[in-house]
C-alpha positions as CSV (number, residue, x, y, z in Angstrom):
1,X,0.0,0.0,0.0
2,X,1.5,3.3,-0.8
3,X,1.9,5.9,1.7
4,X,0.4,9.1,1.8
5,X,2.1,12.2,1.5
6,X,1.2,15.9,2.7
7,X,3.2,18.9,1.3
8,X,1.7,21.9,4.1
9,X,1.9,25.2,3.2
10,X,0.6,28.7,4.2
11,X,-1.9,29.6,1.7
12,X,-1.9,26.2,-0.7
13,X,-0.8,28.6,-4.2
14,X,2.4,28.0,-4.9
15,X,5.5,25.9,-3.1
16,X,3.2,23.0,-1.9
17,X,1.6,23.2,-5.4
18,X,4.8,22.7,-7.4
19,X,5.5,20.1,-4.4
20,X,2.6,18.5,-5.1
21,X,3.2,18.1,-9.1
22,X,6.5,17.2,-8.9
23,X,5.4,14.5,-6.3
24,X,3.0,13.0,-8.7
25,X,5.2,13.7,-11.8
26,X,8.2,11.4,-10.4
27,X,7.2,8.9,-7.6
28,X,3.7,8.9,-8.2
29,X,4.1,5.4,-8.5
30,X,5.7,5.1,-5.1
31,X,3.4,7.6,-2.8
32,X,-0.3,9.5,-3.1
33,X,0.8,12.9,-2.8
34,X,-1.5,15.5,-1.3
35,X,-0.6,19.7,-0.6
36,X,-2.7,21.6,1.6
37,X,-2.7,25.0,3.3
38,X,-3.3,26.2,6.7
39,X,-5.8,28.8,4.4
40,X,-6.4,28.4,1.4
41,X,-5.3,31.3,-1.2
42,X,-6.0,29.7,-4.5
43,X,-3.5,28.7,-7.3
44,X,-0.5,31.4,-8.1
45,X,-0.4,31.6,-11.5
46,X,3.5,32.4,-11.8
47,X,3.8,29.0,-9.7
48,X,1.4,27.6,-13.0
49,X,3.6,28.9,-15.9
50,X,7.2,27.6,-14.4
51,X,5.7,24.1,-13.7
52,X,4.0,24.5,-17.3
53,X,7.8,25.1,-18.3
54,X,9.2,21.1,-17.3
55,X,5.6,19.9,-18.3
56,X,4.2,19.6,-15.4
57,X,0.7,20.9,-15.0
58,X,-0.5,21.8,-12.1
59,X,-3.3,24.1,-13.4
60,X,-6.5,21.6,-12.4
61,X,-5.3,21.8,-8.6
62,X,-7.6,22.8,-6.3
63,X,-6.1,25.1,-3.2
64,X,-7.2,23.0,-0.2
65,X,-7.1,23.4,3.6
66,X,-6.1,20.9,5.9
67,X,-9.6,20.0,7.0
68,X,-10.8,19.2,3.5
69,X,-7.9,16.6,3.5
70,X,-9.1,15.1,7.0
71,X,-10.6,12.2,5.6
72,X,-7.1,11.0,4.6
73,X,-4.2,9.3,6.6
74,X,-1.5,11.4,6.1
75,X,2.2,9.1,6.7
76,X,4.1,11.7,6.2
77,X,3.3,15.7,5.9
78,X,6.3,18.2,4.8
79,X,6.1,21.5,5.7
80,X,7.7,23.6,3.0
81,X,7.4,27.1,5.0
82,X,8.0,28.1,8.5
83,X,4.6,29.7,8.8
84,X,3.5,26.0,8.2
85,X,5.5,24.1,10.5
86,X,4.9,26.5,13.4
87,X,1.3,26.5,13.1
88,X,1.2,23.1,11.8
89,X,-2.3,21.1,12.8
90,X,-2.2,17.6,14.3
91,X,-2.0,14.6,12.4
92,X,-2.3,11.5,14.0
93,X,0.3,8.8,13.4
94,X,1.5,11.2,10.6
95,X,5.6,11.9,10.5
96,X,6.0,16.1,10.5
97,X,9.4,16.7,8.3
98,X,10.2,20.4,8.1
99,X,11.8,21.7,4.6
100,X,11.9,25.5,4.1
101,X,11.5,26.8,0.8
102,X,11.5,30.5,0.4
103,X,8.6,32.1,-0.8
104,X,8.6,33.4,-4.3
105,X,5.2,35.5,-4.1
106,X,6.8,37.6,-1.4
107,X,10.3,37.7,-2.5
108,X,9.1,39.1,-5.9
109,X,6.1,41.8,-4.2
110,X,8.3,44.8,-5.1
111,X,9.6,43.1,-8.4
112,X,7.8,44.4,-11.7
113,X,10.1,42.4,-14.6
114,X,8.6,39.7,-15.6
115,X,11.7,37.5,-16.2
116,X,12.9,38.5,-13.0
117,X,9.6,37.5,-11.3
118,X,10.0,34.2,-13.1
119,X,13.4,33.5,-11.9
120,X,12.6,33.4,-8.6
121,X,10.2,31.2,-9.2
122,X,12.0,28.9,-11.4
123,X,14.4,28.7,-9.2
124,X,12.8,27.7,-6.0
125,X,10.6,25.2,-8.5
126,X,14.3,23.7,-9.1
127,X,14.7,23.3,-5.2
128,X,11.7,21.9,-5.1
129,X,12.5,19.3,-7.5
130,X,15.6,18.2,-5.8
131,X,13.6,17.8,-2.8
132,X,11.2,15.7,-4.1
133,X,13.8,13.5,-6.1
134,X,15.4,12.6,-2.3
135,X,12.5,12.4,-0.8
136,X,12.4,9.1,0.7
137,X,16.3,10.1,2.1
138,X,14.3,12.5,4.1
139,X,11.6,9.9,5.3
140,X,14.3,7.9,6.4
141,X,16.3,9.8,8.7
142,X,14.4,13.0,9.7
């Protein structure tokens, strides 16, 4: 039986998203991946177009909060920002792993170039990948 994976985030638009994609992109065979929010700010569309960019779309999620996803098990639940992990809700028998991303939508606020905007994004995407690529390193000896 596959285990189930979380990927927590603050508002469930962007890091978790990409998480989330990238989960079911490469070890969807291994794991049912999940993101969720602690609120829920809807897909960021920046976070859409870079994913888009390695063919990965992520443009059907849905933004979700933790208690539309209480139904589910959760084996393991990443929390990909601090505001996640520190205000992260209870999930019984579920292993919390933190992993700080930083967070594109606030690093780029004052930006207004476009290809700098995506940058940012497309880099932290990259970390992202990485992540997911070792995951089950991290499930081993966090």
């Amino acid at each position: 039986m596959k285990k189930n994976v979380l990927f927590l985030c603050t508002g469930n638009s962007c890091r978790s998203q990409m998480a989330e994609g990238f989960g079911k992109a490469l070890k969807g065979n291994k794991f049912n991946f999940y993101s969720a929010g602690t609120k829920k700010h809807g897909l960021n569309p920046y976070a859409i177009k870079v994913m888009s960019e390695v063919g990965i779309d992520i443009s059907t999620h849905e933004s979700n909060t933790t208690d539309e996803l209480s139904d589910v098990k959760m084996d393991f639940v990443f929390t990909v920002c601090s505001d996640a992990h520190e205000n992260c809700p209870f999930f019984p028998g579920g292993r919390i792993i933190h992993v700080g991303f930083d967070d594109p939508p606030r690093l780029t606020k004052e930006m207004s170039d476009e290809e700098e905007i995506l940058n940012v994004y497309r880099r932290v995407r990259d970390e992202i990948k990485t992540f997911v690529n070792s995951i089950e390193f991290h499930m081993e000896i966090d």
